[in-house]
C-alpha positions in Angstrom: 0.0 0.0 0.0 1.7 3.4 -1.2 1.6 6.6 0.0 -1.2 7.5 -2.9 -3.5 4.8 -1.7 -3.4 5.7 1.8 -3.8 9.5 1.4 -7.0 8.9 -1.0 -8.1 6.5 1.7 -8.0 9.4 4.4 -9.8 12.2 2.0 -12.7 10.2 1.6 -12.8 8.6 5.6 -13.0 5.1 3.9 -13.5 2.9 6.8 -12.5 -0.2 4.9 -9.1 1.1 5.9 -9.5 0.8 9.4 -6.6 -0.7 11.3 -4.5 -0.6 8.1 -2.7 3.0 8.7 -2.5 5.6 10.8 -2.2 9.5 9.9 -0.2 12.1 11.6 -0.9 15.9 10.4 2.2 17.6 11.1 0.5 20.9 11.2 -1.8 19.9 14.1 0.5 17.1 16.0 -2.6 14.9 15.6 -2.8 11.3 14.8 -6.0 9.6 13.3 -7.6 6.9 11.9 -8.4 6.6 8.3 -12.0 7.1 8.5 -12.0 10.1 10.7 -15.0 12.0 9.9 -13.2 15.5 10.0 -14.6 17.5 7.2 -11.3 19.4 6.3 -8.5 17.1 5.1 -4.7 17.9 5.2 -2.5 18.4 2.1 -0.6 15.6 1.4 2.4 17.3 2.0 0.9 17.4 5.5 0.6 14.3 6.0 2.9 11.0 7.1 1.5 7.5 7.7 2.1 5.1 9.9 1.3 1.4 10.7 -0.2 1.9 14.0 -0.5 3.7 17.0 2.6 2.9 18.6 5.1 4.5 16.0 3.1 7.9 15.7 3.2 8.1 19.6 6.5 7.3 19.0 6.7 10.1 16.6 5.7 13.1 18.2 2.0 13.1 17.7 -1.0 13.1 19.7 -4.6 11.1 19.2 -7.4 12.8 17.4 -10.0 14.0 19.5 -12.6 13.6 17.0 -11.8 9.9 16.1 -10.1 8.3 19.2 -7.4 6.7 17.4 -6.2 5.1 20.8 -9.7 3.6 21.0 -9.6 0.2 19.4 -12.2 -0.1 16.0 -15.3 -2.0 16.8 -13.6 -5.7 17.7 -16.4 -7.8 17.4 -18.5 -7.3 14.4 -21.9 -8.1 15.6 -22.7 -11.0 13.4 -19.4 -12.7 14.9 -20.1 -11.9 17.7 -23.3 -13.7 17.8 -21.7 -16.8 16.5 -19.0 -16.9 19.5 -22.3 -16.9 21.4 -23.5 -19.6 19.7 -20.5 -21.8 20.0 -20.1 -21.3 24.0 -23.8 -21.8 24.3 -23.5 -25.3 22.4 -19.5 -26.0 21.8 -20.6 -29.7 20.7 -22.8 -27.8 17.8 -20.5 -27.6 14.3 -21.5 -24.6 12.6 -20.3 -25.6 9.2 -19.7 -22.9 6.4 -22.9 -23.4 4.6 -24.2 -22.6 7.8 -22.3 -19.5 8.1 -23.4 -18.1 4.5 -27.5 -18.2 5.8 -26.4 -15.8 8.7 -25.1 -13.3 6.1 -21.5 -13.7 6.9 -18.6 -14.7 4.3 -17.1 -17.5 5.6 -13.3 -16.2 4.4 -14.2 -12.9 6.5 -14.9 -14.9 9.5 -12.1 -17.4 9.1 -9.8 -14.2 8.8 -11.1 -12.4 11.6 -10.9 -15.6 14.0 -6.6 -16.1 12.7 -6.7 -12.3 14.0 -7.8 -12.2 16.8 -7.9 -16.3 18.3 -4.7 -17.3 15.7 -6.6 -19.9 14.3 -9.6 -20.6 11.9 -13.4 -20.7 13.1 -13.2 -24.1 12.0 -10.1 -24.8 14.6 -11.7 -22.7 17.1 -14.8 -24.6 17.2 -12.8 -28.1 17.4 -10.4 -26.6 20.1 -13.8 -26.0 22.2 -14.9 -29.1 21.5 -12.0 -30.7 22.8 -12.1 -28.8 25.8 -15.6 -30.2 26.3 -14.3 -33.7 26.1 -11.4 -33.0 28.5 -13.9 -31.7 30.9 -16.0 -35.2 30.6 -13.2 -37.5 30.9 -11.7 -35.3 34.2 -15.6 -36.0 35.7 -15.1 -40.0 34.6 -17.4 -40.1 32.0 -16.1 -43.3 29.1 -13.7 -42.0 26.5 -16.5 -42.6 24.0 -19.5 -41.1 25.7 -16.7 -38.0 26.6 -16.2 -38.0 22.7 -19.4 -38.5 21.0 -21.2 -36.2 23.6 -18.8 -33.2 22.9 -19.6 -33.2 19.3 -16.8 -35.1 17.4 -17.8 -37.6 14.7 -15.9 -40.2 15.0 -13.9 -42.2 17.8 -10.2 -41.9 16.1 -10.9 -38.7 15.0 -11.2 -37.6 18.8 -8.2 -40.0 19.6 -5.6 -38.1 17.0 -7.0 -34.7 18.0 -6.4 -35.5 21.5 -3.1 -36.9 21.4 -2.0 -33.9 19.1 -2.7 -31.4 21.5 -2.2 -33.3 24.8 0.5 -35.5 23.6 -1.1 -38.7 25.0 -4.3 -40.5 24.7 -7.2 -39.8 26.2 -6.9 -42.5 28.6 -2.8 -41.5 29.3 -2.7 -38.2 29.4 -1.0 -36.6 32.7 -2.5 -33.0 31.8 -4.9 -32.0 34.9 -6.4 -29.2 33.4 -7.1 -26.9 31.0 -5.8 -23.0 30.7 -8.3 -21.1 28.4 -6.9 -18.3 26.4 -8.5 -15.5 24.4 -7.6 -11.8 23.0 -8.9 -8.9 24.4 -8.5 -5.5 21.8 -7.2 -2.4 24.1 -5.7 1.0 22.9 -2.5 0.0 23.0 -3.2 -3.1 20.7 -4.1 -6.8 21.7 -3.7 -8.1 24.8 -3.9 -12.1 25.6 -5.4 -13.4 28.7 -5.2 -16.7 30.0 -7.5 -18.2 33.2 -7.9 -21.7 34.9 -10.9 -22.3 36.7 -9.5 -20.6 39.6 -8.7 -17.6 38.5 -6.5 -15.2 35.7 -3.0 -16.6 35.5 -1.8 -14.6 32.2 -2.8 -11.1 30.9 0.0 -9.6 28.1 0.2 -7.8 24.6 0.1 -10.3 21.9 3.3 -8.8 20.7 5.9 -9.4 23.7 8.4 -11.7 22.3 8.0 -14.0 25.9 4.7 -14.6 25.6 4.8 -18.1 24.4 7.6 -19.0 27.1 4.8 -17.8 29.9 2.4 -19.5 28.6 4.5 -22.8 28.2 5.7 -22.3 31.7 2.6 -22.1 33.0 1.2 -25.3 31.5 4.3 -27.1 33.2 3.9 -24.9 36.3 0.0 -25.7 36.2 0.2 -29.1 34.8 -2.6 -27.7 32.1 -2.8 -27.2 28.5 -4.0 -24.2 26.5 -6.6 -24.3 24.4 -8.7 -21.2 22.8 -11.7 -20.3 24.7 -13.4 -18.2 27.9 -14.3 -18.7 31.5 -16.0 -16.5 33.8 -12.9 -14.7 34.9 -12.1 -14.2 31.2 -15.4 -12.8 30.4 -15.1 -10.5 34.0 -11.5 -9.7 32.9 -12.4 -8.2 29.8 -15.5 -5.6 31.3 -12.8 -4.8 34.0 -9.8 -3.9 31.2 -12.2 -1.9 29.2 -13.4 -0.2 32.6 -9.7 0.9 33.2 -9.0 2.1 30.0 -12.0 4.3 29.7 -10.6 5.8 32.7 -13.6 4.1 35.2 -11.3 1.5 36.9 -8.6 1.8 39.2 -8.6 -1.7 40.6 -9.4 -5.2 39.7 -11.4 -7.1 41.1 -10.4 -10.9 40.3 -8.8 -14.1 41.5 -5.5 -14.6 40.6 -3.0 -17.8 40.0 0.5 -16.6 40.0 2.8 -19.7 40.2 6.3 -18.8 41.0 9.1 -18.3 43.6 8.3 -17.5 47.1 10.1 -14.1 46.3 8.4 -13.6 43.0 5.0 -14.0 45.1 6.0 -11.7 47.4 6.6 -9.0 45.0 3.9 -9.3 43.0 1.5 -9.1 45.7 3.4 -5.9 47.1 2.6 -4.7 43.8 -0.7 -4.4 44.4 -0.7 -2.2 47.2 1.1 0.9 44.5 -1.7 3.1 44.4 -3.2 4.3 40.7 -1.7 7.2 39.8 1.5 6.6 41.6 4.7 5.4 41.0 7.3 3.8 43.8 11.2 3.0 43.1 12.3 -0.1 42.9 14.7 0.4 45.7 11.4 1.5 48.1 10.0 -1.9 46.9 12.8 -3.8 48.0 12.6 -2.2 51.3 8.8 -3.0 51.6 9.7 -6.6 51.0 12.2 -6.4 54.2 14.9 -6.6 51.7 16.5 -3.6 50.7 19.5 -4.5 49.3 17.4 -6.6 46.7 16.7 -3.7 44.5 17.8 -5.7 41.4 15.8 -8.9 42.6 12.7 -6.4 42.6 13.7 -5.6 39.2 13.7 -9.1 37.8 10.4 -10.7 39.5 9.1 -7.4 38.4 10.5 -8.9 34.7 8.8 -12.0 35.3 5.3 -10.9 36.2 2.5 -12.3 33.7 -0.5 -10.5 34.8 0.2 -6.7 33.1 -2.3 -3.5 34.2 -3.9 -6.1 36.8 -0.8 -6.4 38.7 0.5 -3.2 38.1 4.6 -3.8 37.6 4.6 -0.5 35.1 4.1 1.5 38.7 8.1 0.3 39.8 10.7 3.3 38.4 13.5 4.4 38.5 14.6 5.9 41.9 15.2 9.6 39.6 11.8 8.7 38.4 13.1 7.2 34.8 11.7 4.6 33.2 12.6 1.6 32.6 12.4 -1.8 30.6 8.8 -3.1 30.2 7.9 -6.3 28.7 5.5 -4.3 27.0 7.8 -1.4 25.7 8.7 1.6 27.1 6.4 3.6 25.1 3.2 1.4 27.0 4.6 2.1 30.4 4.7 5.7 30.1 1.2 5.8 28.0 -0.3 3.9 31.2 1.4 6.3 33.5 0.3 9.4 32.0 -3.5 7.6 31.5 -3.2 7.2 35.4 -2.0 10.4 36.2 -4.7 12.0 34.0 -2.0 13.5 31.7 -3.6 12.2 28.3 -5.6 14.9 26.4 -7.5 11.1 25.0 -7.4 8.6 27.3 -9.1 5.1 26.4 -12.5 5.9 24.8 -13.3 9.5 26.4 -12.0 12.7 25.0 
């Protein structure tokens, strides 16, 4: 996509270009979206693009009042959204394409809006449900071939292959205790992936931290689990809350967490909780809060290996002259949170 392309696309406010570009008018400082509905349009010459959010933040520029750049695009189209409805009403249902064409929807648009947003198809989606189904039948004692049958699949072997891909054993082997449900939650500053067990959130980071899939494989040794696609009640609580704090409503979470790890790491993560909204607190005064203050750099590294961003707030911990720091998230989040929670952010989540 050229510069040409993208301009005409921001003259005419085509929406179709939604999450393709971003716009920063040097003359204002401003960054939008390519559909913002601002009756004047900038020269060209005016005008730089970028691919999101992120780099024109990096650049200088400031969100749009008038299109809440930093406010994500409608997620969830409603049509899709009523057929992840449908699926965790009836998970042992297969809505086939044909199926999806009499609800209006192109089953191509669907398919890529679910590798978006889930990384896999609908199709795989629906069988990863299924499968999670099944899991929870044979972990109540239910008969491998009621456990199959009665979660959808069509066949006995075709369960049996499934199964051992994903759980590397049969059903009747496996050592896998339970399952660790993972979905995608859309924020302002891009995608986030959150991850519960029954218990409570154990994961909650942006899709593009490089460690991601280390957490999540350390926590299905850690937890003795296996992730599969799909939503809980924390999940579903999780996501109302995130939205809530980004719309500037929220200043603490209200959820049960699992956070398996070292005895220190625990112990930090929990002090971490008590560093108010809006606040910020050295890592050396967090050492000392922990009884140990000449463990400033331990701080710094359980701090590192936290996995529940925003909700346990590890972008609070500076520098002791106030700098900041790495982030697993990038530098540029941490601050962005900061200055949401200070109030500093002319548009802040999805009020101006």
């Amino acid at each position: 996509m050229n510069f040409q392309e993208q301009y005409e696309a921001l003259v005419r406010s085509d929406p179709a270009y939604e999450g393709r570009f971003i716009a920063g008018v040097k003359t204002t400082g401003v960054f939008c979206r390519p559909a913002c509905p601002a009756s004047r349009k900038p020269k060209a010459e005016n005008v730089e693009f970028f691919p999101s959010a992120r780099e024109a933040l990096l650049a200088g520029y400031r969100p749009c009042k008038l299109c809440h750049p930093m406010e994500p695009h409608e997620p969830v189209p409603a049509l899709i959204r009523s057929l992840l409805e449908e699926v965790e009403a009836r998970p042992d249902v297969r809505i086939r394409d044909d199926q999806i064409r009499t609800r209006g929807l192109d089953p191509g648009t669907v398919r890529r809006w679910f590798k978006k947003y889930h990384g896999l198809t609908f199709q795989g989606y629906q069988r990863a449900r299924r499968l999670g189904l099944a899991f929870g039948r044979l972990r109540q004692g239910e008969a491998v071939v009621s456990a199959a049958f009665d979660s959808g699949f069509d066949s006995l072997s075709g369960f049996g292959d499934t199964f051992k891909k994903t759980f590397g054993a049969s059903p009747t082997k496996t050592s896998v205790r339970s399952l660790i449900f993972v979905t995608r939650i859309p924020t302002p500053l891009g995608l986030m992936v959150a991850a519960a067990v029954n218990d409570g959130l154990c994961l909650l980071e942006f899709a593009d931290r490089r460690a991601l899939e280390t957490e999540l494989k350390d926590l299905e040794r850690l937890l003795e689990a296996r992730c599969l696609p799909g939503t809980t009640p924390v999940l579903d609580r999780l996501a109302v809350e995130v939205d809530e704090y980004f719309a500037g409503r929220r200043k603490t979470f209200d959820l049960p967490l699992i956070q398996p790890g070292t005895p220190f790491d625990q112990a930090a993560w929990r002090a971490l909780l008590s560093v108010l909204y809006g606040s910020t607190v050295s890592y050396r005064d967090h050492a000392i809060t922990l009884g140990r203050p000449e463990a400033f750099r331990a701080v710094g590294r359980a701090n590192g290996r936290n996995r529940i961003a925003i909700v346990v707030p590890c972008h609070r911990l500076v520098s002791s002259d106030g700098g900041l720091t790495g982030y697993g998230g990038g530098v540029w989040r941490k601050r962005w949170l900061l200055d949401h929670e200070a109030g500093r952010l002319a548009v802040s989540g999805r009020r101006p």
